[in-house]
C-alpha positions in Angstrom: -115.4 33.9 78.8 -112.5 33.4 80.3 -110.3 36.9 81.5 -107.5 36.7 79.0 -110.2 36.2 76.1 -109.3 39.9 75.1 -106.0 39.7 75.1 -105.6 36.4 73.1 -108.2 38.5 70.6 -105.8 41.4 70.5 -103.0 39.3 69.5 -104.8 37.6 66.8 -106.2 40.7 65.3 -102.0 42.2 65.8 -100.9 39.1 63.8 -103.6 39.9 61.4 -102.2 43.5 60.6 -98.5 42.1 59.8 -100.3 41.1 56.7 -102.9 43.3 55.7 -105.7 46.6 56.5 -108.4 45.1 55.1 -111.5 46.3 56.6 -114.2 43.7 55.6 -117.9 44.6 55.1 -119.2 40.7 55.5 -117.7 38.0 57.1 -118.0 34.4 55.4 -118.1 31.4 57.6 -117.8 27.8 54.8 -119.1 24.7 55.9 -118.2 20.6 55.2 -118.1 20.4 51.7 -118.9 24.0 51.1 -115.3 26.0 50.3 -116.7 26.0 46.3 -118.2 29.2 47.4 -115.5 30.9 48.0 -114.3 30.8 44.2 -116.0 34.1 43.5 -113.4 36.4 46.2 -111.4 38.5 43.6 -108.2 37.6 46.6 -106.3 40.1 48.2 -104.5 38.1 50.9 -104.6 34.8 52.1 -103.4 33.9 56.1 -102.7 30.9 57.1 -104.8 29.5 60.4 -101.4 28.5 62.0 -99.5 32.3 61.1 -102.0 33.8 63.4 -101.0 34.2 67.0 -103.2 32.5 69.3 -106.1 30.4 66.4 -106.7 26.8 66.2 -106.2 25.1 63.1 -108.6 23.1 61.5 -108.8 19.2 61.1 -111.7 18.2 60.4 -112.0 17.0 56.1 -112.6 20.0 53.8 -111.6 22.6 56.1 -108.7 23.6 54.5 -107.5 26.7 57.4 -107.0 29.8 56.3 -108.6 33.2 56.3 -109.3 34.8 53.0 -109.9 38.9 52.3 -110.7 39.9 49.0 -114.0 41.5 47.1 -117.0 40.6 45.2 -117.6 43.9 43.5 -117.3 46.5 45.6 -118.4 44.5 48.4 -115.0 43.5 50.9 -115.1 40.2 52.6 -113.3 38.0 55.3 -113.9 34.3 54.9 -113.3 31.3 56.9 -112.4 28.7 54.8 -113.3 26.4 57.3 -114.1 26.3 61.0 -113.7 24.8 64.3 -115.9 22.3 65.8 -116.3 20.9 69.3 -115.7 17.9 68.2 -111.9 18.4 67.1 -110.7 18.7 70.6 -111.4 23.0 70.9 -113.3 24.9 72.8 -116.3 27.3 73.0 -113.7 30.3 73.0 -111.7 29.0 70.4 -114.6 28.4 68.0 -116.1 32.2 68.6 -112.3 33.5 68.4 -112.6 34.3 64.5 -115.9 35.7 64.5 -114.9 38.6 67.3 -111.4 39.0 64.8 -113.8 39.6 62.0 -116.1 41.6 64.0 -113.0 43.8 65.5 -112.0 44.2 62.0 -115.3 45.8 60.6 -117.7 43.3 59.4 -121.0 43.7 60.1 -123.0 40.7 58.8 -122.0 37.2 58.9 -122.9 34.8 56.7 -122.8 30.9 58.1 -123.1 27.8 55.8 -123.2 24.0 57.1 -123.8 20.7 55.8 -126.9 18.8 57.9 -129.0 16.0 57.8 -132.3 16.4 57.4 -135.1 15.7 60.5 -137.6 17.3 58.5 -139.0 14.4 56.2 -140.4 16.9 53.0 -136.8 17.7 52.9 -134.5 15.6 50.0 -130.8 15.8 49.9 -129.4 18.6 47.7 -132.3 21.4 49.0 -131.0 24.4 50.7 -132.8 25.4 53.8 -132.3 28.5 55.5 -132.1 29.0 59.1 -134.9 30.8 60.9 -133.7 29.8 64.0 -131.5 27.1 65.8 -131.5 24.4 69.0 -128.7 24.2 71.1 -127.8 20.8 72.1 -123.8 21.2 72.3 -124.0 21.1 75.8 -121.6 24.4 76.1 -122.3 27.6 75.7 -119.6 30.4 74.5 -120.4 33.4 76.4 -120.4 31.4 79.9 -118.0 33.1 82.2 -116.7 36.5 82.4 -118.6 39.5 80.0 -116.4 41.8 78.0 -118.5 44.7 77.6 -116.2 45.8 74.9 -117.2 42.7 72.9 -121.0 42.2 73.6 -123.6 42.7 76.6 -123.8 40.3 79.4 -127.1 39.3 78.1 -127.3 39.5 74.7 -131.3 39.2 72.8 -131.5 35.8 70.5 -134.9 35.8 69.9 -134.0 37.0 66.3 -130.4 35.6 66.1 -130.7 34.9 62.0 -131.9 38.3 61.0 -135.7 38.6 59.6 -134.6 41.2 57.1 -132.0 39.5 55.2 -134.0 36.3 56.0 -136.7 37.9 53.3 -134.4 39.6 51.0 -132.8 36.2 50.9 -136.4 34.5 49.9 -137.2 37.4 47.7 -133.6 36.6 46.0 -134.1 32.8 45.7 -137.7 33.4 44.0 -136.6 35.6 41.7 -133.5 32.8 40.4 -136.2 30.6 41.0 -134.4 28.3 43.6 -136.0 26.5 46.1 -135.5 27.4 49.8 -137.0 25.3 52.9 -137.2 27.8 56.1 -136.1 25.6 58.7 -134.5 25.3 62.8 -131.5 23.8 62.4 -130.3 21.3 66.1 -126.8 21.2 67.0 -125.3 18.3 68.7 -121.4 17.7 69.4 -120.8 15.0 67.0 -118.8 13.3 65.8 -120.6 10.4 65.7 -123.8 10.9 63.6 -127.3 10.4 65.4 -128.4 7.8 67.0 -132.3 7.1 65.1 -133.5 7.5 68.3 -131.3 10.9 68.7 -133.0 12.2 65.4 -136.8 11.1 66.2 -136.0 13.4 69.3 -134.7 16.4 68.0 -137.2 16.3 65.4 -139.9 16.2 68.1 -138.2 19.3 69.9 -138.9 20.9 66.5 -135.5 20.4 64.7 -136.2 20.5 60.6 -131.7 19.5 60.1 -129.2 18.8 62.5 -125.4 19.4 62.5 -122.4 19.8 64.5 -121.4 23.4 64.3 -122.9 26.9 63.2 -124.3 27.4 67.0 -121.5 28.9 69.1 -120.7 31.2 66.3 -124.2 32.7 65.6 -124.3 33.6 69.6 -120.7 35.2 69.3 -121.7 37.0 66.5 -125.2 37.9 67.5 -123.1 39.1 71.5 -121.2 41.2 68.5 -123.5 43.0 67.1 -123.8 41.4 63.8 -126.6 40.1 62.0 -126.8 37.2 60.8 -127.9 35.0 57.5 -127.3 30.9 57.8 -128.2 28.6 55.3 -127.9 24.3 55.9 -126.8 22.1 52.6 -129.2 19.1 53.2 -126.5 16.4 52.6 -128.3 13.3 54.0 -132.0 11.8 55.4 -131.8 12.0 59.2 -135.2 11.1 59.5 -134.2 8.4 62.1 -137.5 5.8 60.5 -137.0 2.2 60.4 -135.7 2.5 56.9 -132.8 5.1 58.0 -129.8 4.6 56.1 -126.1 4.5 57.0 -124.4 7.6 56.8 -120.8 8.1 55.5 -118.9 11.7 55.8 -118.0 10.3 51.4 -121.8 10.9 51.1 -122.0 14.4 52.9 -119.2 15.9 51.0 -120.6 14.6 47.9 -124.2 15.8 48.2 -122.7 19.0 49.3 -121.9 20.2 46.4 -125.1 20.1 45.3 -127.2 22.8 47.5 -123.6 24.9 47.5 -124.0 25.6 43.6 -127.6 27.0 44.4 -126.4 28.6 47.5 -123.2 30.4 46.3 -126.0 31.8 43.3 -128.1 33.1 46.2 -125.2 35.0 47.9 -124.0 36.5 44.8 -127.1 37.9 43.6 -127.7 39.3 47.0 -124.7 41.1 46.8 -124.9 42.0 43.9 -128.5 43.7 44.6 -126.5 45.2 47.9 -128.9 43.2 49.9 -125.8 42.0 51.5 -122.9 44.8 52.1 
């Protein structure tokens, strides 16, 4: 990172006090098509992207910009409603910038949703897959540069960046609402093209199950943080990349959406409302 990464950090969270104290428990991080999930925050307050000192502000569709704080229960979140991709024109710092606010601010799990295309063939448009673990095909990497040791290690362990334990409270949820959940790796390329089908018959033979444009760069911030970590893809589209491969259209992403993000939001809630999540 680059040296005046703290300082940028300290200014957001000091624009972030002006408004509020909140202290959240989980931070909330909504994908393309995905911001329905956020409908179930009782709200507290409600910051603009562009009112905090020193944050991008989103463009891409869906993304509306803001950070929310508010509860579910007893249970205090933060939540991105929408996020920063490579893609837009920002960089690796300014992608991690909101998950080291939320971490300074006191959240200790973070909770990533995406929209992907599937590589893994069983999978159908509308399943949810969680992510057991994630390729890095970005072609940046957010920590490179100078450590903060007041933000993370210099070397930080990913060999379980999505957490195991809420990885099996989450199936032990999803069985009992009896929702299917694939267990998947989930590639991230810079987009925003989709895949070449040559691009998707290769990152399904590195072992990719979906692919995406985002999720990565936060994960390793929040992982450098001290966080754990629960992801789950919305398979919006086939991404198969077989002679029969379909055009995609970002119409048909937001569309099919919708449909994993009722089953997902049901997930979340019934976690926390177990307190598998807090």
């Amino acid at each position: 990172m680059q040296p005046q990464f703290a300082n940028r950090l300290d200014k957001a969270l000091s624009s972030i006090r002006k408004y509020t104290d909140f202290a959240p428990n989980i931070a909330l991080i909504t994908g393309t098509g995905l911001a329905g999930l956020l409908r179930d925050i009782e709200v507290e307050n409600t910051i603009a992207y562009g009112d905090i000192d020193g944050f991008p502000v989103s463009t891409a569709p869906s993304h509306k910009g803001e950070l929310i704080f508010g509860h579910i229960g007893d249970t205090k979140i933060a939540a991105q409603n929408g996020r920063f991709h490579l893609y837009e024109g920002w960089s690796g710092e300014d992608i991690v910038l909101p998950v080291y606010v939320m971490a300074k601010l006191g959240a200790v799990s973070y909770l990533t949703t995406n929209a992907a295309g599937a590589l893994n063939e069983t999978y159908r448009v509308g399943d949810i897959m969680m992510i057991e673990d994630h390729l890095n095909f970005l072609g940046i990497h957010p920590l490179a540069g100078q450590n903060d040791e007041n933000l993370g290690p210099r070397f930080p362990d990913m060999s379980r960046a999505y957490d195991p334990d809420l990885r099996k409270l989450a199936i032990k949820v999803a069985k009992k609402l009896q929702i299917e959940v694939q267990s998947g790796i989930y590639a991230a390329v810079h987009g925003p093209e989709f895949e070449t089908s040559a691009e998707r018959r290769f990152l399904r033979s590195s072992g990719g199950d979906a692919v995406g444009m985002s999720t990565v760069p936060e994960v390793i911030a929040a992982n450098h943080a001290g966080m754990k970590v629960l992801g789950f893809s919305a398979i919006t589209n086939q991404a198969t990349g077989g002679e029969d491969q379909q055009p995609d259209t970002l119409e048909e992403v937001l569309q099919n959406a919708d449909v994993a993000a009722a089953d997902i939001r049901r997930i979340i809630l019934e976690m926390i409302k177990d307190g598998c999540l807090k």
